[in-house]
Every structure is written in structure tokens, then in C-alpha cells.
N, C-alpha and C positions, 0 to 999 in steps of 0.2 A: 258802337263804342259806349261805354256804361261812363258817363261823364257825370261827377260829383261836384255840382258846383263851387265847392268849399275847397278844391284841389286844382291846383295848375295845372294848365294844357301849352303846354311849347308848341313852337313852331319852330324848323331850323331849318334856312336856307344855306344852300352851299354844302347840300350833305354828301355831296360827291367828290368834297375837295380832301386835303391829308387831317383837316383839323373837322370839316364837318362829319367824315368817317367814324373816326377817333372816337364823336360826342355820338352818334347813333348806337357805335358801339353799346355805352358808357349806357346811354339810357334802356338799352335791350336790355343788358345785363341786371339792370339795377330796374327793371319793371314801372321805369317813369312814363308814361303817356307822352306822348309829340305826336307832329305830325309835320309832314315832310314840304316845303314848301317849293317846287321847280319852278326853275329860272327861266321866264320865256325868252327867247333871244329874237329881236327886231330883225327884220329881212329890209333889205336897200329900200323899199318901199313904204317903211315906218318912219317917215321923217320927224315927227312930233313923239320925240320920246318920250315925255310926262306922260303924255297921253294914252300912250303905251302901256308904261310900265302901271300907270296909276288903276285902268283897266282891267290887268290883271290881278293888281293886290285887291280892286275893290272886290272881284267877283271871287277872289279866296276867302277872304274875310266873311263876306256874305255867307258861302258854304259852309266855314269855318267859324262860326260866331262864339262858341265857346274857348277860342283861343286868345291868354290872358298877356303870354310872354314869349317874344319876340328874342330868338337867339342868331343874329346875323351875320354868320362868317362868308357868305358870298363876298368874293369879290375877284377883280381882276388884277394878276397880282405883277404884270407888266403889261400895261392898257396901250395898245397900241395905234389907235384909234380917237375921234372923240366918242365913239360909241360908247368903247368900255371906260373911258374915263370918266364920260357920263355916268353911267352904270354904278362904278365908284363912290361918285360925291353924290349922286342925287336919289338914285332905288333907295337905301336907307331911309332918307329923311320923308321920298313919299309913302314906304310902309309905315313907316314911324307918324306919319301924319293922321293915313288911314286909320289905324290901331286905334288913336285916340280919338278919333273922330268916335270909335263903335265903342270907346270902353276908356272911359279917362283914368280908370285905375287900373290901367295893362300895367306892362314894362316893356321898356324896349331894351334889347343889351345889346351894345354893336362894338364887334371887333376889329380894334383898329390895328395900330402899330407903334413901336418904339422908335423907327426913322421916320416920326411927324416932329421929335424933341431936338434931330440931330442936324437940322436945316438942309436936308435932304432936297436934293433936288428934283430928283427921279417921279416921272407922270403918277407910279405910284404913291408916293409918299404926299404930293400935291395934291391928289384925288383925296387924298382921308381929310387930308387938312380943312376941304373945301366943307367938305360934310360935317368937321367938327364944329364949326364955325356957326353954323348953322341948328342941329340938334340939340346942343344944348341949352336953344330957346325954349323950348316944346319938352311938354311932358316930364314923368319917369324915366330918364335915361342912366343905362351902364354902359361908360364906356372903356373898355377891356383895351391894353396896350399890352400886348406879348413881346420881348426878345424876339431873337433870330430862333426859331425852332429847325434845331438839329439831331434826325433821326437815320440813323444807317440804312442807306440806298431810297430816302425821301427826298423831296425836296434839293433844298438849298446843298446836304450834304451827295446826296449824286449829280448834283452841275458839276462842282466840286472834282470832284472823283472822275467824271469824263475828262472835265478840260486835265487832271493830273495824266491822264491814261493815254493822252496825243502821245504821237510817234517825238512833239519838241523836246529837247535832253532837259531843257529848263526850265522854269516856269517862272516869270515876276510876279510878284507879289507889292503891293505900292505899301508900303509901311509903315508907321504902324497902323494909316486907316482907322478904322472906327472899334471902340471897342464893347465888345458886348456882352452879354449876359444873357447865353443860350440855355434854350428849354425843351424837353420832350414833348413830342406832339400828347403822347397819353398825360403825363404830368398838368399839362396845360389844362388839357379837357379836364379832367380831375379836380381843376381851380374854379374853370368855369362852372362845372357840376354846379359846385358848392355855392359858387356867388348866385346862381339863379333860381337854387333853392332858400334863401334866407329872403328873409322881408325885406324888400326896399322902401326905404322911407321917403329918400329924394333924390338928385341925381350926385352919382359918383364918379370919379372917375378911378384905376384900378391898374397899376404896373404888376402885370406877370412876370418874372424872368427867374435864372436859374441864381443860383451862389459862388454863382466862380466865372470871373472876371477872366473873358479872355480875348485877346484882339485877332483881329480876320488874319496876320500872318502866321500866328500862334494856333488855327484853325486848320488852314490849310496844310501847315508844317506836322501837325498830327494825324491827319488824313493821310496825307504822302507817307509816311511813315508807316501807315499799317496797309500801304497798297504799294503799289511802284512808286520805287524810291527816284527821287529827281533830283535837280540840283534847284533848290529856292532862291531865287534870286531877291533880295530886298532893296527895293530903289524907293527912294523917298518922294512920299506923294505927291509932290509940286509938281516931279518931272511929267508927271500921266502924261500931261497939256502937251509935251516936244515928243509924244513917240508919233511914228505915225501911224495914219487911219487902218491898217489893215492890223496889226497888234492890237489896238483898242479893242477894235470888231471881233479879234478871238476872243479876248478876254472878257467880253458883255456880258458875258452870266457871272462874272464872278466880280463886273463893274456894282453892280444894284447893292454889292452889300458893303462897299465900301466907300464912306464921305469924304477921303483924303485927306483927315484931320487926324491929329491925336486928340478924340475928344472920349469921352467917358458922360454920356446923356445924361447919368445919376448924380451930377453932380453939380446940373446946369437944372435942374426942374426946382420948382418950390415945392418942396415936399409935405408944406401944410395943404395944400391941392388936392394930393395921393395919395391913395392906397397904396404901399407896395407889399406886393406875396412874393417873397423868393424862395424857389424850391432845390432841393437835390438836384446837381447837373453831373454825368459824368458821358463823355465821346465815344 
């Protein structure tokens, strides 16, 4: 590699996810330097997971001494376990710790999420919380909060599109749930490009989301509409709690995206705090 010391060298974990693809793309095409960081995963016999994970970030770092900024989208995005809930709150902060140990003028940029603002309950939105709490003691940090990224037959919008495609004639929907401010996986990466190219001066913190407000029944009801057509049922979020457990249990994948409030996050942050970049959204 012809490394210039006057030019950033990335590192991006999680390049196997929909968002770290996305940014590999992004930097092939545009001829940026990275380099790819894999995730080791602990076997039942790794009890001490710092020690683990710290292990492996030191002996990359080592190999990798010329790398200046850290692009973080690992993560586990329904941690089932405390493995990967570990994984979640604490691999960040010990790269983040390692980086600066080798180079107090890295960067670290870690992406987090937008249900850390909507008192989310969910192990994932707990898990970032743990870690935010934490990094922005330490160093140069960018911490990136995306929307719901919703991209046709990705992610969030093919959970979606299965649970619509059951043989059930109907589908509930708990209403009107949380509302959000969905983003393209490529838009996103495209954001982040740009924040990890510009100087950082100190630490930021950084709302990604799209321009058009719209709530999880207003999601679904659009989705259904361009596939099989169902009958939407709208039952107000209080009832979730009286159905019982085996309804719940179908509808888990499309529980995580919804807080059972009518809340609007943008409107509950101190915006002297934030960045916010909202982009072009269209379904």
C-alpha cells in the first residue's frame, strides 16, 4: 500500500452489514484508502471478553499503525445474548481506547441510532446507550445517529414485507407508534463519506435522517400497498400489553421498530447538542 502520511487511512468494521457494504462501495468507487477490520467472534470458552476483544484490536492496530480513523458500524442489531450486547456497549469504546492509545489525533466515528433519543427499550437501543455514556469521555469522537434506514427488500423493509406476506387476512399495526425520519442505506453512507472526510476539531455529535416524517403505520400501509394487499388493522399502542404472547411473538420483527408512543424524537432533543443532515427520502 503507498501510504502518504498527510492522508487518512479508514478502517471499517462491520463491512459485511447493509450499511458497512454500502460505505465499501462508496470508498472503491471514489478511490479512498480503508482497510477492512473482521470481527472475531468469542467461542463458549472466551469468558473474559475485554480481553478478547482488546487482543484482537491491539494486534490490528499494531499491523495497521497507519490507521488514523475509525469508521464503526458493527454491531448487533438484536443482541440476544450478553455476548453481543457486550459486543455493542463495550468493542467500541475498547477500539476507541486502543486508537488513542497509538495516535491521540485518530478519530473515532461510531454509529449509533435514533431509538437511544425515544426511551427505547429494546437490548439494542440499551446497548448504544451504555457505550455513549462512556466515549464521549475519551478522545476525537463522531457520533453518527441515522433514522430507520429503509431500502426495498433490505433490512427493516423485508421483515416488513414477510410478516405482510403471512397466509393472516390482517395485519395490526399498534398506532401511531413512533414516528420517524427514514433514510437510504446509499444516502446515509454518502453522509457519512462526507463527515469523515472534513477535519474534526472535537467531539460531535450528528443526526442523519430523511425529510419526510412518517410514522411505523404509515410505513407499513405503504409497503402493503405495493405488495399484497391486507386489511391494516390500527389498535392503539397501550393495548400491545392485553394481546396475547403468541401474537406478540409474530409480530417481534416489526415490535423493535416501534415505542408505543406518539412521540416525534426531533422534537424531544436539544438541538444546540446536534448536527442534524436531513436528506431526500422517497419509499
Amino acid at each position: 500500500m503507498n501510504y502518504q502520511s498527510n492522508q487518512k487511512l479508514f478502517c471499517i468494521t462491520g463491512s459485511s452489514g447493509h450499511l458497512g457494504s454500502e460505505l465499501i462501495k462508496l470508498f472503491e468507487e471514489k478511490k479512498i484508502k480503508f482497510i477492512k477490520f473482521k470481527i472475531p467472534r468469542p467461542t463458549k470458552t472466551d469468558k473474559n471478553l475485554k480481553s478478547f476483544y482488546s487482543k484482537h484490536i491491539n494486534e490490528f492496530l499494531i499491523l495497521n499503525k497507519h490507521v488514523n480513523t475509525i469508521i464503526n458500524c458493527a454491531a448487533s442489531l438484536k443482541p440476544k445474548n450478553h455476548k453481543e450486547f457486550y459486543f455493542n456497549s463495550y468493542f467500541p469504546i475498547l477500539f476507541q481506547e486502543s486508537l488513542f492509545k497509538l495516535n491521540e489525533h485518530s478519530i473515532f466515528i461510531n454509529i449509533s441510532s435514533t431509538r437511544i433519543f425515544k426511551n427505547s427499550t429494546d437490548k439494542y437501543s440499551l446497548s448504544k446507550k451504555n457505550s455513549e455514556k462512556i466515549m464521549f469521555k475519551k478522545g476525537k469522537v463522531v457520533s453518527i445517529y441515522p433514522d430507520i434506514i429503509l431500502d426495498k427488500t433490505k433490512g427493516s423493509y423485508n421483515e416488513l414485507e414477510n410478516i405482510l406476506s403471512s397466509k393472516i387476512p390482517f395485519v395490526p399495526v399498534f398506532n401511531p407508534g413512533n414516528y420517524f425520519y427514514p433514510i437510504s442505506c446509499s444516502s446515509l453512507a454518502e453522509k457519512i463519506l462526507k463527515i469523515s472526510l472534513d477535519k474534526v476539531e472535537n467531539k460531535k455529535k450528528i443526526i442523519i435522517c430523511g425529510n419526510r416524517k412518517i410514522s411505523f403505520y404509515e410505513i407499513v400501509d405503504e409497503i402493503n400497498n405495493k405488495n399484497k394487499k391486507k386489511i391494516i388493522v390500527s389498535i392503539p399502542s397501550k393495548y400491545f400489553k392485553l394481546f396475547p404472547s403468541f401474537v406478540k411473538n409474530f409480530f417481534y420483527k416489526s415490535y423493535y421498530l416501534q415505542k408505543f408512543e406518539d412521540s416525534d424524537f426531533l422534537n424531544h432533543i436539544n438541538k444546540n447538542d446536534y448536527d442534524i443532515i436531513q436528506t431526500d427520502f422517497k419509499l
